[in-house]
C-alpha positions as CSV (number, residue, x, y, z in Angstrom):
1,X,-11.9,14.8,-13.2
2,X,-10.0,16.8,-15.7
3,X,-9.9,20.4,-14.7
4,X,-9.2,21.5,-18.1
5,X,-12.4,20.7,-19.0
6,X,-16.0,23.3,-18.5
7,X,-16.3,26.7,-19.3
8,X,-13.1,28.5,-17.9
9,X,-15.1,31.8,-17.7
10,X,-17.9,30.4,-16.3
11,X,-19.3,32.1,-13.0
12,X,-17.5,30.4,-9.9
13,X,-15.1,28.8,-11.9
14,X,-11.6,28.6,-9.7
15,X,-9.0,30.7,-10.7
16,X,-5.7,29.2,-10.6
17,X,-2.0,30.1,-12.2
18,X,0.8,28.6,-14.3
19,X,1.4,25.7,-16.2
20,X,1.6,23.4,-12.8
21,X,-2.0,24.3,-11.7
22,X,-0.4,26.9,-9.0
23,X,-2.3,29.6,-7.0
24,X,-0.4,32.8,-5.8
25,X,-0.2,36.1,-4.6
26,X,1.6,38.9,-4.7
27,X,2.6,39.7,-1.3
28,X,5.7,38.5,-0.1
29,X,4.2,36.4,2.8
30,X,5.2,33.3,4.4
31,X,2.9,29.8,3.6
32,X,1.4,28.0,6.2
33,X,3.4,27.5,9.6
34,X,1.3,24.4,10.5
35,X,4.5,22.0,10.2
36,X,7.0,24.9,10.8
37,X,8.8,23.5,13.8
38,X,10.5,20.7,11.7
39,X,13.0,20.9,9.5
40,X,12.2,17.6,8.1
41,X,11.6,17.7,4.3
42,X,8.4,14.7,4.4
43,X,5.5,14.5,3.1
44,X,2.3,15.3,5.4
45,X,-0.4,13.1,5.3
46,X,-3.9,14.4,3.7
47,X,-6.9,15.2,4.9
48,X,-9.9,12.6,4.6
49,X,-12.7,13.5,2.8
50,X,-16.2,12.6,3.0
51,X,-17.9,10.2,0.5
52,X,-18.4,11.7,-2.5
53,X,-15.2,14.6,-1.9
54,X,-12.6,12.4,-3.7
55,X,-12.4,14.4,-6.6
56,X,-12.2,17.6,-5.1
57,X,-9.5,19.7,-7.1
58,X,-6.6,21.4,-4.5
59,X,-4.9,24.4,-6.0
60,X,-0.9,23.9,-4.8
61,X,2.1,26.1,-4.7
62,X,4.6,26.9,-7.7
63,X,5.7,23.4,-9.0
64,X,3.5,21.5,-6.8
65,X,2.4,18.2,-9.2
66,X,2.2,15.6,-6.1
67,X,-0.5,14.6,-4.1
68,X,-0.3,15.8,-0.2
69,X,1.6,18.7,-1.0
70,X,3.8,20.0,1.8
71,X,1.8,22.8,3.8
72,X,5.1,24.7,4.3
73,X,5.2,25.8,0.9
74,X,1.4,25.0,-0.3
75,X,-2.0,26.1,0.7
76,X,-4.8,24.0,-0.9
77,X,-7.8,25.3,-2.4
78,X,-10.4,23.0,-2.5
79,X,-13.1,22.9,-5.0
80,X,-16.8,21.4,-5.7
81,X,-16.4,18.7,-7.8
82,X,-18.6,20.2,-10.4
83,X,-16.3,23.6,-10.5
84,X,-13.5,24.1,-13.0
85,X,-9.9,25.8,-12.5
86,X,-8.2,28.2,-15.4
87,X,-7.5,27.0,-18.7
88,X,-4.4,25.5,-17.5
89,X,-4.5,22.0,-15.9
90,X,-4.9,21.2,-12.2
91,X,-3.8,18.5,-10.3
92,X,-5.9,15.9,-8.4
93,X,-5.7,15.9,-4.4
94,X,-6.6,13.0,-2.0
95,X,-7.1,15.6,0.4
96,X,-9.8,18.5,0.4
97,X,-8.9,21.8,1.8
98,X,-11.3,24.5,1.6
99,X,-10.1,28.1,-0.1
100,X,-9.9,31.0,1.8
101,X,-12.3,33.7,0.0
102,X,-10.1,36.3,-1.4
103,X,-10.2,39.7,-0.2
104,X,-11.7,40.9,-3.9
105,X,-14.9,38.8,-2.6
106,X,-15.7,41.1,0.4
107,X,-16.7,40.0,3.6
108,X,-19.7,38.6,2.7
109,X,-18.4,36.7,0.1
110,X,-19.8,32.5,-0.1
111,X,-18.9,29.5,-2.5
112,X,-19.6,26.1,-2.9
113,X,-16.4,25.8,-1.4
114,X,-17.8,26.9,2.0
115,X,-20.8,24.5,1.7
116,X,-18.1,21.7,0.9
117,X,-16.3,22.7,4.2
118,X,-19.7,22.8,5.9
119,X,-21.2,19.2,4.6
120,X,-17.2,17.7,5.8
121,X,-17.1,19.8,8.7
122,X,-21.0,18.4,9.5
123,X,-19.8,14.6,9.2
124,X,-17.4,14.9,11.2
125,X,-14.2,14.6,9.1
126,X,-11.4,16.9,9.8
127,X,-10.9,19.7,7.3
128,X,-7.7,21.5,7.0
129,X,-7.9,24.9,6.6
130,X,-3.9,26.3,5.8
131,X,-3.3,29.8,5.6
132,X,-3.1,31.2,2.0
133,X,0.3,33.1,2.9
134,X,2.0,33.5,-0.6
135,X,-1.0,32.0,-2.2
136,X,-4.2,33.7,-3.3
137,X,-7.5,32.0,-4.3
138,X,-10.7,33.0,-5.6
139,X,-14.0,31.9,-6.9
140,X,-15.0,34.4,-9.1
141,X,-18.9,35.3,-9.0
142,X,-18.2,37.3,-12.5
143,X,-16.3,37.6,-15.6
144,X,-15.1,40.9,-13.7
145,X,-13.5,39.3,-10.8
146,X,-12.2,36.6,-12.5
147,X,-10.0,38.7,-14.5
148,X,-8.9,40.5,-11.5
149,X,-7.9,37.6,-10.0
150,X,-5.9,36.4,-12.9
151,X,-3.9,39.4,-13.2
152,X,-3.2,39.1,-9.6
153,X,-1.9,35.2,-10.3
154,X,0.0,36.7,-13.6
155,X,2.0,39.2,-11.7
156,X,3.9,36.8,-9.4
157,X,7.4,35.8,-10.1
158,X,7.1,32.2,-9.6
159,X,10.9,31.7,-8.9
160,X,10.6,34.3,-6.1
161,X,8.0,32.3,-4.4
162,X,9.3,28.9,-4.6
163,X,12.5,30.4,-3.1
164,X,10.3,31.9,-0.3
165,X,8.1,28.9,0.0
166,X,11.3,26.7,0.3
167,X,12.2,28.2,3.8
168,X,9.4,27.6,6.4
169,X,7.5,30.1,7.7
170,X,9.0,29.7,11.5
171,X,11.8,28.7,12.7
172,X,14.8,29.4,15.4
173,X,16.3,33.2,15.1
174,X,20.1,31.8,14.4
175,X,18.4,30.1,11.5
176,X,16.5,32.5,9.8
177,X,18.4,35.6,10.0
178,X,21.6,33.6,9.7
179,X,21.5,30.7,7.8
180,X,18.2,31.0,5.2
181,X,18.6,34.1,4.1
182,X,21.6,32.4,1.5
183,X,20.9,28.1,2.2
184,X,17.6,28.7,-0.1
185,X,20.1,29.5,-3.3
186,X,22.6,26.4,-1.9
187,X,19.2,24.7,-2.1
188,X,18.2,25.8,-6.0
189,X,21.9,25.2,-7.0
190,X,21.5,21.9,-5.9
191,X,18.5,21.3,-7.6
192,X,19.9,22.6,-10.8
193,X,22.2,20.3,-10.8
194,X,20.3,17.3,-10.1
195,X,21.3,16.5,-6.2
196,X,18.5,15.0,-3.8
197,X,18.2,15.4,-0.4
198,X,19.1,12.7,1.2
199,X,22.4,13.6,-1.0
200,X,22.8,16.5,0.9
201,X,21.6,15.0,4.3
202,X,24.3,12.8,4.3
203,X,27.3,15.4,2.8
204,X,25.5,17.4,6.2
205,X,26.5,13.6,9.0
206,X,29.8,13.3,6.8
207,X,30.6,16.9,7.6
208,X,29.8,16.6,11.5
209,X,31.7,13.4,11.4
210,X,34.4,15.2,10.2
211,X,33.8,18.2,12.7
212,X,33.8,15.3,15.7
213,X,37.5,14.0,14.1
214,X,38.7,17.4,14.4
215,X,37.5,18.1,17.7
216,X,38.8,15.0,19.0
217,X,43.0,16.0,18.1
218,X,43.0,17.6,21.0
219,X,44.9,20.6,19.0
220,X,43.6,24.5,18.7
221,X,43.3,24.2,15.2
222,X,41.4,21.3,15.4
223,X,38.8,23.0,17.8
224,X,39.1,25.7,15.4
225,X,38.0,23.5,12.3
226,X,35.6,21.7,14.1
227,X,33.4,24.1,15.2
228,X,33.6,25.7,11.6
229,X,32.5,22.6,10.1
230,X,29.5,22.0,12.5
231,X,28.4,25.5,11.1
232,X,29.0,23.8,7.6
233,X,27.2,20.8,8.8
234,X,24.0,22.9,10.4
235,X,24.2,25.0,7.1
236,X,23.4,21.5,4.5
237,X,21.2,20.1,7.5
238,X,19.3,23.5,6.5
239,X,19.6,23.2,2.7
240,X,18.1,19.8,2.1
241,X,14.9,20.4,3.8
242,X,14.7,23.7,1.3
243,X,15.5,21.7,-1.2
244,X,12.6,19.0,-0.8
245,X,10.6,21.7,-0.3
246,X,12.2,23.8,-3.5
247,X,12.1,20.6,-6.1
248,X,9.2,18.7,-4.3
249,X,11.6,15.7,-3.9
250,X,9.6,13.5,-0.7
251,X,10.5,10.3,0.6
252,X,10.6,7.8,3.2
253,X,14.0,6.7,3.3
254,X,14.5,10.9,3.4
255,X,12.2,11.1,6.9
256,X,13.9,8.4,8.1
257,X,17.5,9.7,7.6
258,X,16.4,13.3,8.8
259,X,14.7,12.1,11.7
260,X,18.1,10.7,12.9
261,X,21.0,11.8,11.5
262,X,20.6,15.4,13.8
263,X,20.9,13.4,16.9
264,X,23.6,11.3,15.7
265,X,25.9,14.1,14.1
266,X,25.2,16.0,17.7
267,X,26.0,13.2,20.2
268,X,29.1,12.2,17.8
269,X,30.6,15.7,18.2
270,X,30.0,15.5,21.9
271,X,32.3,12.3,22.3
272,X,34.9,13.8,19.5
273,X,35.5,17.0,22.1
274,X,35.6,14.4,25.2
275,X,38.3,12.2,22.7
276,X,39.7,16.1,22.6
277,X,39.9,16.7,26.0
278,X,41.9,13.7,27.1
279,X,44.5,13.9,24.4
280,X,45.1,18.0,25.0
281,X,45.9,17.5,28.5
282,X,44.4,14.7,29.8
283,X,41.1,16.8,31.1
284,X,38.2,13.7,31.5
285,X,35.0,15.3,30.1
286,X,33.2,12.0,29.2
287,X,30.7,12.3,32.4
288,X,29.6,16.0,30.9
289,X,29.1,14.1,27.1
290,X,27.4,11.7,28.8
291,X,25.4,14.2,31.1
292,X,24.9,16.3,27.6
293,X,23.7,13.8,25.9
294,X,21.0,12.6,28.6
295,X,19.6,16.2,29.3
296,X,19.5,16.8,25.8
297,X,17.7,13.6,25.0
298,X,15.1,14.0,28.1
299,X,13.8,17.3,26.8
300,X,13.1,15.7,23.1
301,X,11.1,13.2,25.4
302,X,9.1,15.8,27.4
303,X,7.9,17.6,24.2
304,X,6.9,14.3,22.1
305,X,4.9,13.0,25.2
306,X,3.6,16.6,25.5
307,X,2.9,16.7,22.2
308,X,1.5,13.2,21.7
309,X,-0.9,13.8,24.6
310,X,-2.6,17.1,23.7
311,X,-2.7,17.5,19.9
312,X,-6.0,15.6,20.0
313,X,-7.7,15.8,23.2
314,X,-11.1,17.5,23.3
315,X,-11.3,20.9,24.8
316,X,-8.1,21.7,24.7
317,X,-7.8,25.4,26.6
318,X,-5.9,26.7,28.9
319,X,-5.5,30.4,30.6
320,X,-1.4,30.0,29.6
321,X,-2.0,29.2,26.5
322,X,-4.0,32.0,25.9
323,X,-1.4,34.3,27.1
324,X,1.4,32.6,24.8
325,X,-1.0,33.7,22.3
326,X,-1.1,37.0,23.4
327,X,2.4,37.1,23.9
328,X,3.1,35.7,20.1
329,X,1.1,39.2,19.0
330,X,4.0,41.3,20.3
331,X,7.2,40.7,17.6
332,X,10.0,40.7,19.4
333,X,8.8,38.2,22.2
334,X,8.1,35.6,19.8
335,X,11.9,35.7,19.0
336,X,13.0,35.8,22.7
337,X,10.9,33.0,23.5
338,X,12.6,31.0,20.3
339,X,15.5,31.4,21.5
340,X,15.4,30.4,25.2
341,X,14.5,26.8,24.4
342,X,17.8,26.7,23.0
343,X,16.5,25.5,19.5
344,X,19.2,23.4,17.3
345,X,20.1,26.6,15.7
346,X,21.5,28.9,18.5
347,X,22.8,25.4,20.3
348,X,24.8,24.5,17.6
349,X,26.6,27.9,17.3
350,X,27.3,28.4,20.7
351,X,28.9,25.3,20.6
352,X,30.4,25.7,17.7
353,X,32.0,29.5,19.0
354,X,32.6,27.6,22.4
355,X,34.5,25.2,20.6
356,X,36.6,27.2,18.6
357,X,37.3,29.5,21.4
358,X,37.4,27.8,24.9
359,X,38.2,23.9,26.5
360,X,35.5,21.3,25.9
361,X,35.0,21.5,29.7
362,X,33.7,24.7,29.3
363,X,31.6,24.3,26.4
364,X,29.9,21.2,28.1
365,X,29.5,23.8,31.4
366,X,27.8,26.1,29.3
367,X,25.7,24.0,27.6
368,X,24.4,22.0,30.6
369,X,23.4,25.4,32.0
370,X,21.9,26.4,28.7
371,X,19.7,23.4,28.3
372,X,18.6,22.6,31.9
373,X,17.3,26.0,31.7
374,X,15.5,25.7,28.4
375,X,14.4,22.2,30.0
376,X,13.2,23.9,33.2
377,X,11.0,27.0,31.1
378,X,9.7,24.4,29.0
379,X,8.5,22.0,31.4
380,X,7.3,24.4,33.9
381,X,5.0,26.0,31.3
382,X,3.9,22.8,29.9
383,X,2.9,21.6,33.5
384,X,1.2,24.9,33.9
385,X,-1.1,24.1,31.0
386,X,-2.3,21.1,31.7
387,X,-3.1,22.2,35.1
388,X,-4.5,24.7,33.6
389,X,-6.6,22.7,30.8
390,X,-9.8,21.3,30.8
391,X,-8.9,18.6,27.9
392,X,-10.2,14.9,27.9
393,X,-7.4,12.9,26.4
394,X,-8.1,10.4,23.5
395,X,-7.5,7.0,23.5
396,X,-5.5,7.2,21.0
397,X,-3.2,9.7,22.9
398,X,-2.9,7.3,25.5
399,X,-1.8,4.5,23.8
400,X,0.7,6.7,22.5
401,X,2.1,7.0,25.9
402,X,1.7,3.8,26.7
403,X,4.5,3.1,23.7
404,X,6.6,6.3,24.6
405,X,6.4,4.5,28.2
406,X,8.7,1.5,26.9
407,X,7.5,-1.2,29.3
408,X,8.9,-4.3,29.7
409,X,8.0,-7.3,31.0
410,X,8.9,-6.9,34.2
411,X,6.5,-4.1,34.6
412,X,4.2,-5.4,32.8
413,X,3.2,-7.8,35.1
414,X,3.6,-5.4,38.2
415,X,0.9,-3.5,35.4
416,X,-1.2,-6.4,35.6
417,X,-1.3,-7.7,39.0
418,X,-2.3,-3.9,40.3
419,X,-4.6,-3.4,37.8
420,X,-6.4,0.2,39.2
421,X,-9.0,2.5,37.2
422,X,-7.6,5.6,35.9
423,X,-6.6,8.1,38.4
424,X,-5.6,11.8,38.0
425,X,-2.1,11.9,39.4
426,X,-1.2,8.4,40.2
427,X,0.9,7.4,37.1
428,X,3.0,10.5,37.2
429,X,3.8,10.3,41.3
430,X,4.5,6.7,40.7
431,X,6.8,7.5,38.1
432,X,8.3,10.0,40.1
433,X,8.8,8.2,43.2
434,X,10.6,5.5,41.4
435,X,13.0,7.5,39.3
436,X,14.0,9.4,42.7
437,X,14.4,6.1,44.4
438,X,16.3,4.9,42.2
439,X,18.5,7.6,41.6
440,X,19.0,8.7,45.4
441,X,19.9,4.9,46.0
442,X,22.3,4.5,43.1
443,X,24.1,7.6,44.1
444,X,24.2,7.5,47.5
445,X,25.1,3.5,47.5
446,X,27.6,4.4,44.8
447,X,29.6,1.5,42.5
448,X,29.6,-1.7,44.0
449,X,26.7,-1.9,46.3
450,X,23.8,-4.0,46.0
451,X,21.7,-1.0,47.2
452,X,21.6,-0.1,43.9
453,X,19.6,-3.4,42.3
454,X,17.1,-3.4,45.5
455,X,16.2,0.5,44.1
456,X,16.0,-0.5,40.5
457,X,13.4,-3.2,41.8
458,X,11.4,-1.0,43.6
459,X,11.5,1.5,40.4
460,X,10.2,-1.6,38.2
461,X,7.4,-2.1,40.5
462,X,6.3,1.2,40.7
463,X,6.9,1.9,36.9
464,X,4.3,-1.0,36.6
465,X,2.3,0.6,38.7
466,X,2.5,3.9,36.8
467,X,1.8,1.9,33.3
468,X,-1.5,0.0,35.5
469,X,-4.1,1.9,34.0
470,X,-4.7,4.3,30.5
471,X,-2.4,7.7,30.8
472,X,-5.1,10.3,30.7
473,X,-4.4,12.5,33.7
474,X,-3.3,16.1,33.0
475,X,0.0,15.0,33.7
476,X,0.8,11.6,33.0
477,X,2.7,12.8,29.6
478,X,5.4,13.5,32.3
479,X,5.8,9.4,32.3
480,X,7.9,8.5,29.9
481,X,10.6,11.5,30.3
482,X,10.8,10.0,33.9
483,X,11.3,6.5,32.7
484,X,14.2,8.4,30.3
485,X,15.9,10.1,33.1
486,X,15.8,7.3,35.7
487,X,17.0,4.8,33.4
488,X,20.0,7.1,31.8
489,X,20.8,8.5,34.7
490,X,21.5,5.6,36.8
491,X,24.0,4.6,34.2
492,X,25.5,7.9,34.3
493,X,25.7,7.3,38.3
494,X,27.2,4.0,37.9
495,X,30.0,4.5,35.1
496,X,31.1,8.0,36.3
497,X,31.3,6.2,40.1
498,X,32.8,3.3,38.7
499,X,36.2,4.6,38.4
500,X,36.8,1.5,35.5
501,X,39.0,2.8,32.3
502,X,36.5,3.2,29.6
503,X,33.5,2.6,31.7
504,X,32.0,6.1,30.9
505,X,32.9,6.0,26.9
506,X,30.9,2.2,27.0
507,X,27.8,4.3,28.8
508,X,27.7,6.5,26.3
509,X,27.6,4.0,23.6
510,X,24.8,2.0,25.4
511,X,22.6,5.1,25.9
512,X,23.0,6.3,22.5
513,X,21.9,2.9,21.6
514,X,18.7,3.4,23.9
515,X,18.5,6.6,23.0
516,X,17.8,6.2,19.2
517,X,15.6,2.8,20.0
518,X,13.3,5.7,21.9
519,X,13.8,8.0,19.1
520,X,12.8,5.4,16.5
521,X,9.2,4.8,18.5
522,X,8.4,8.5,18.6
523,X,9.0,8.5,14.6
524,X,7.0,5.6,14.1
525,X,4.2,6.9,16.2
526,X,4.0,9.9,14.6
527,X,3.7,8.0,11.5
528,X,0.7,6.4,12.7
529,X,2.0,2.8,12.5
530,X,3.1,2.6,16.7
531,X,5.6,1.6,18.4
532,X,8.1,-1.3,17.3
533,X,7.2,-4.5,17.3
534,X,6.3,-5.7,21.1
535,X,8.6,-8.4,21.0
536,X,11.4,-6.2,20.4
537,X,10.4,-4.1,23.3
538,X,10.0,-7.4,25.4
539,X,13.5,-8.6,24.1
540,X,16.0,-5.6,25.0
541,X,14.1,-5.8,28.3
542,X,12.0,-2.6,28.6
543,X,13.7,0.6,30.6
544,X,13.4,-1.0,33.8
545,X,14.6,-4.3,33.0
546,X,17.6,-2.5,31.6
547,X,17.9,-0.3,34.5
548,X,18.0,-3.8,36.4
549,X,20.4,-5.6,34.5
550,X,23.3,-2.7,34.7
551,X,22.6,-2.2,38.5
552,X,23.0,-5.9,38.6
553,X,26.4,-6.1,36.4
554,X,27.9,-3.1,38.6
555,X,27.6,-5.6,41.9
556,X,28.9,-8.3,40.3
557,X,31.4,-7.2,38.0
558,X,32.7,-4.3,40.7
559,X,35.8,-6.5,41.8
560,X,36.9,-7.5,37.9
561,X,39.4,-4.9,36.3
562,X,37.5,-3.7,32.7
563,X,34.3,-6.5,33.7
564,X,31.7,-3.8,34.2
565,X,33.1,-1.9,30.9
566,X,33.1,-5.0,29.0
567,X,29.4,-5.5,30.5
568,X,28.6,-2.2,28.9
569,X,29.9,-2.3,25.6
570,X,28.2,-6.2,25.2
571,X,25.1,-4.6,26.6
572,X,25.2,-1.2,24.1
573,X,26.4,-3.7,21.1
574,X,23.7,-6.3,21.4
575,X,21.2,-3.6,21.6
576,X,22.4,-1.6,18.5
577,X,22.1,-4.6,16.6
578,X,18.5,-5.4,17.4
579,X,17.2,-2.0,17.0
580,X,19.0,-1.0,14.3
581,X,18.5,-4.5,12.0
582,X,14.6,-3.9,12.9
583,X,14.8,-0.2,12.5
584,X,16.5,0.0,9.0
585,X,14.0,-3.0,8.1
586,X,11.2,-0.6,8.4
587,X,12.1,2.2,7.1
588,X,13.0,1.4,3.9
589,X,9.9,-0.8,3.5
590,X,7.3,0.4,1.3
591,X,5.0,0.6,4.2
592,X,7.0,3.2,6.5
593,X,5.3,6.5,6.8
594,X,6.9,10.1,6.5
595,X,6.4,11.8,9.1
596,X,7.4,15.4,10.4
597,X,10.5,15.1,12.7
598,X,10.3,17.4,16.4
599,X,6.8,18.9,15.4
600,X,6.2,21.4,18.4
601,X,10.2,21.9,19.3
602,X,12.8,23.8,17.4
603,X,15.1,20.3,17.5
């Protein structure tokens, strides 16, 4: 439908702005918040319309000219098909999106709009309904209105609001009063002079990597260096986000490299200060990398299983969710609350000052400390939710578990020899018994022992056990983060017990390896497509047939100088290679998704 077309002064005609088809306002307000907990720079996926709704119009922000435009710089006004926008052009959407009435309407105010919403709303479909924020649209009932409600779109600078609408709405307090308020004009000079994202992106992992070399001399002006350049780093891994945002530049290949490139620039500064450490004065701070690294990675875990469990489940209330409601109405605990979870913000610049200023022994201290705490509020309040909630889960939310579960074939046929029906607290106790088992044994037993393998049996079979039946209890989205910590931790155990020259630096290169295989399933997921291909997951063995096979090379290999280290580093190579060489295949295939990375948690 051309927009252009009709009578542009006709009664309940849309009113719209600019050349682009762009609706705005005047107030200097923040755009929809929907997506804000990701700094990822893809594009969300539309809303589906009823029959018949396909040609809605949607209204978009300043420069918007693409189809699913990004709701943290966009509210979408949708329209009848049978209205008309301004005499400038409008854009086409996929999507439909009904306007919010504009204040000149009063409170009574109705459009066909409404009845759109209504008839979608009626069938069932999901309609999204983003907050106007720096927007403003109307359907004028009068030649009277409508020119109020141009001169409202005419007064807007558009280059103010596409500044504003290029930093997202919320975010950590390090990064907005810190880092935004001058990234958004590093983000328009790029622009200007024709540099993408995933440009940027990577100028952001090259500086990190760069930070991690500096780190790793060992020297006080290297510390020094290094934790200015993870600043640097934190400072572009801001900018090319704006910049999607600011030049509407969306891609796959862009998800894919923001999804991953945070962890990896994070976890490679970690091993440049343990590198640091040992050639300053021979302090061994791999075991704290390692223990960094595994905390760090858990809690990612916790909220996408969280996440993936609630977002769709049917009466979804809860008495503590209503007070962090509550609490979000007073200002200044919205910004206390940011900041305890330790978002990637105020993590990176205490480590960074830490750094610059202290021993890596003491910056891995402090941030252990920092983020089992954050770990420990966010946990305990997401398990006071769902005890708290009366939700039924979808199936669709279970499956999703299922995938986050990472089963292999050993539990899989534990799974389906003690088939059970669905239980409230089952999966999660079973989970929890076996990581503890397993852990307690491997520990206790220490480098060497065969104790050690008997646990990770017993943790396979009750990890199959777990997996036996859908995960639709209020807690079973606690599964998977147990799987995580069992089977990282019991190659922390092992390596740091070992006592083997460069057993601990092979760990950490096997469960970064693991790491982003679990990583690249919550990305795919979220993308709608599911996990990776089952025979992958059947090939590198699951998390307990992993957990299995290193317990098993640490009683074997315990009397050969370097055998368990060389185990290690065959182990962390040969699953690099699988995951990547599948990973990279699907990403840059047409068919990969974008998705949002860390939706729900401040990275």
């Amino acid at each position: 439908m051309d927009a252009g077309g009709g009578d542009a002064g006709a009664p309940g005609a849309g009113a719209a702005s600019s050349a682009d088809a762009t609706l705005r306002a005047p107030d200097a307000a923040h755009a929809s918040g929907e997506y804000a907990e990701s700094r990822s720079r893809t594009r969300p996926s539309g809303t589906a319309a009823a029959p018949g709704a396909a040609d809605a119009l949607t209204a978009a922000a300043p420069g918007e000219a693409t189809h699913g435009a990004s709701p943290d710089r966009a509210a979408a006004a949708g329209v009848h098909a049978d209205a008309v926008a301004s005499h400038r052009p409008a854009t086409q959407s996929r999507s439909v999106a009904p306007a919010e009435v504009a204040a000149m309407h009063g409170a009574g105010a109705h459009s066909r709009v409404d009845d759109l919403a209504a008839a979608l709303d009626a069938e069932g479909v999901p309609v999204h309904r983003p907050e106007l924020g720096v927007l403003v649209a109307a359907v004028p009932a009068d030649a009277l209105s409508r020119a109020k409600a141009q001169d409202a779109v005419d007064a807007v600078d558009d280059e103010r609001v596409r500044l504003r609408s290029a930093v997202k709405s919320r975010d950590g307090f390090f990064t907005t009063f810190c880092i935004s308020p001058y990234s958004r004009y590093i983000a328009r000079w790029c622009a200007r002079r024709g540099l993408t994202p995933n440009q940027v992106t990577t100028a952001s992992l090259l500086t990190a990597l760069i930070a991690a070399a500096c780190a790793a001399t060992g020297t006080r002006p290297g510390f020094v260096s290094a934790g200015v350049l993870l600043i640097a780093s934190f400072v572009l891994d801001c900018t090319d986000g704006q910049l999607a945002r600011y030049s509407l530049q969306y891609s796959t290949l862009g998800a894919w490299l923001d999804a991953t490139f945070d962890r990896a620039k994070e976890y490679a500064y970690y091993a440049g200060l343990a590198l640091g450490a040992a050639r300053a004065d021979g302090d061994d701070v791999w075991a704290l990398a390692l223990g960094a690294m595994v905390l760090q990675t858990c809690r990612h875990v916790v909220d996408f299983a969280f996440n993936e469990a609630n977002h769709d489940a049917t009466g979804n209330t809860s008495p503590t969710a209503a007070l962090s409601g509550r609490l979000d109405s007073v200002g200044w605990t919205v910004w206390v609350r940011r900041m305890i979870v330790l978002p990637i913000g105020e993590r990176w610049a205490m480590i960074a000052v830490l750094t610059a200023f202290t021993t890596p022994r003491i910056t891995f201290y402090v941030l252990l400390v920092g983020c089992a705490l954050a770990a420990c509020y966010t946990t305990a309040g997401r398990v006071l939710r769902s005890l708290t909630r009366r939700a039924e889960r979808t199936d669709r939310a279970a499956q999703a578990l299922a995938q986050l579960a990472d089963t292999g074939p050993l539990a899989e046929l534990v799974a389906k020899a003690a088939s059970r029906g669905p239980s409230s607290y089952l999966a999660p106790l079973s989970a929890a018994l076996g990581a503890a088992a397993v852990l307690a044994g491997t520990a206790a037993a220490g480098f060497g022992s065969w104790v050690p393998v008997g646990c990770a049996v017993l943790y396979a079979v009750l990890a199959g056990v777990a997996v036996a039946a859908p995960l639709k209890g209020p807690l079973d989205w606690l599964v998977p983060p147990l799987f995580r910590a069992a089977e990282y931790g019991v190659i922390l155990i092992l390596a740091a017990c070992s006592e083997v020259n460069g057993a601990l630096p092979a760990a950490f290169g096997l469960i970064a390896a693991v790491a982003y295989h679990h990583y690249d399933t919550v990305y795919r997921i979220r993308g709608g497509t599911g996990a990776p291909p089952h025979l992958l997951v059947r090939a590198i063995g699951g998390h307990e047939g992993r957990t299995v096979a290193v317990t098993v090379a640490a009683a074997l290999l315990h009397h050969r100088n370097q055998g368990f280290t060389i185990a290690l580093t065959a182990l962390a190579a040969a699953l690099a290679l699988a995951v990547l060489t599948e990973s990279i295949r699907f990403w840059v295939s047409s068919g990969a998704p974008a998705v949002h990375d860390e939706t729900g948690e401040p990275a």
